[in-house]
Phi, psi and omega in degrees: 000128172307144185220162197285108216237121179247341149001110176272332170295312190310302162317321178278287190304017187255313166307323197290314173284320205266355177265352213273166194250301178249140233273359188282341197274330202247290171330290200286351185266338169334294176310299178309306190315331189254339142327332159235070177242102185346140191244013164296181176276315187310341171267359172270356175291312189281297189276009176285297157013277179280283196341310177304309202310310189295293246283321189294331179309298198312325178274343175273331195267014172257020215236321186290315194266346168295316171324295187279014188275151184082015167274321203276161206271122152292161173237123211277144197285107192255211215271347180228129204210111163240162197243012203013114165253112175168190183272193174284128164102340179338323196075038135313320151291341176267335190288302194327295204289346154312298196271340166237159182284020199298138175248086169218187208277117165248106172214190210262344196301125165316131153090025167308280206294150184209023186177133175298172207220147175219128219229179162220102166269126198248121189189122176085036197055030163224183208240109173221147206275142180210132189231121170249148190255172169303146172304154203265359161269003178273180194267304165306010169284173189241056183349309178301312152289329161316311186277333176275348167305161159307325173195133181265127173262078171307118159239123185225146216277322187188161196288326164310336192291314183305350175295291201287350177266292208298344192286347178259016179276141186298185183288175208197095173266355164238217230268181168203132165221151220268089157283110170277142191227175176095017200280318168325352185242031177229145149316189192270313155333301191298310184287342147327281227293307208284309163281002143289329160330287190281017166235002167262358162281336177074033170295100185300157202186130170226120197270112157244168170226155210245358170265120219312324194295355175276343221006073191345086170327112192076336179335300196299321191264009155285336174289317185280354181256359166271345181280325189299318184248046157255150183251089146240171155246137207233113173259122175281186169216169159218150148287147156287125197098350166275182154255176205289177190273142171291300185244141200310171154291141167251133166204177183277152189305172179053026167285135185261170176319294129018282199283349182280260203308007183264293171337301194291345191170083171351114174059024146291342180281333203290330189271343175295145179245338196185137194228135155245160209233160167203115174125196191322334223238006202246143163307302198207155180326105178080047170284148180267122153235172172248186206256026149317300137031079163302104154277160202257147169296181194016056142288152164232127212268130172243159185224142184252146185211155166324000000 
């Protein structure tokens, strides 16, 4: 016997799946059906159901994105690689056109960006690579680049949400901070509130907003908290009689000289005759070192070569 399900989220999500267009669209309104689906006995019938339904979405759109795997263009790793991360409609594109010189398409539509967008933010004098991807409930997300960046952004509409993106996250080998975005719609109380929350959680966590008229509100201090969690050091360089490079060489911490002439050029070190230091790591200005030598951040390497 059929049964009457009066739930009204149930009822929207059920209209959202017999209206939705794409099969990513018909999943994510699925998921909500069986999230209010009677939890009676007279109702297990009704969520076994839905549940086969989700399992066949799931296996065709993942059959869809195996198909389409090896078309798309790599993307070559750079020395700081952040990641954009969330669902559809989230505003990963506008933070994205925010935070980079990056050109790409902003709507409302679900399921726009369809291929990663690679962007450059420039801040504290170096260059970091920031890649925003397809949504992660959609058949164009990108499992991969999620796990090997260097640092992950969760972006979300509202804090329950960040629940529902880690449970669809690949394993995350770097750091990850919790951007809640949309902040023009919470009171002053509401953003207390919300971030007292994410800090007894020990969240790194920054509350923006990605719309102009807001004058995205928090961005900047979303920028310091993605530059805080790479461990690098920024070495400058020179010619002699010249001044230094505008912008550092980035390397990992405890790198050496060596490893500055390495950077600059495979087997560059072997043409140096004489290397001098300026900054943290030098006893005194043009201090003489080998090429052993630890540097400090913002040293500056000068090289003499054959």
């Amino acid at each position: 016997m059929p049964i009457n399900v009066n739930d009204p989220e149930y009822v929207k999500a059920e209209r959202a799946y017999y209206e939705s267009e794409s099969k990513e669209e018909k999943l994510t309104a699925l998921r909500k059906m069986i999230s209010h689906a009677p939890k009676h006995k007279g109702g297990e019938n009704l969520r076994q159901k839905l549940t086969q339904r989700r399992k066949k979405l799931e296996e065709e759109i993942e059959k869809t994105k195996k198909k389409g795997k090896g078309t798309k263009q790599g993307i070559k790793k750079g020395d700081m690689q952040v990641v954009l991360v969330g669902k559809t409609n989230s505003g990963k594109s506008s933070l994205m056109k925010i935070l980079t010189n990056a050109k790409l398409k902003i709507s409302s539509v679900p399921f726009t960006t369809k291929e990663p967008t690679v962007g450059i933010l420039n801040y504290n004098e170096t260059q970091i690579q920031i890649i925003e991807i397809p949504s992660i409930e959609g058949e164009d997300f990108e499992k991969g680049i999620v796990h090997t960046a260097d640092t992950v952004v969760l972006i979300a509409k509202d804090f329950d949400e960040f629940e529902e993106i880690k449970k669809l996250l690949p394993i995350v080998l770097g750091k990850i901070v919790y951007c809640l975005n949309f902040s023009d719609l919470l009171t002053k109380k509401e953003k207390r509130k919300i971030s007292a929350k994410m800090q007894s959680k020990k969240m790194k966590f920054t509350i923006i907003s990605s719309l102009p008229h807001f004058d995205n509100e928090g961005v900047e201090e979303l920028k310091k908290k993605i530059f805080e969690t790479f461990k690098i050091i920024r070495v400058f360089t020179k010619e002699p009689g010249k001044a230094k490079t505008k912008r550092p060489i980035v390397l990992r911490p405890n790198s050496n000289v060596k490893d500055v002439a390495e950077k600059i050029l495979k087997g560059f070190s072997k043409r140096v005759t004489e290397t001098k230091i300026w900054g943290p790591s030098s006893k005194f200005s043009g201090q003489v070192v080998g090429l052993n030598h630890q540097l400090k951040d913002l040293d500056t390497v000068e090289f003499k070569t054959k």
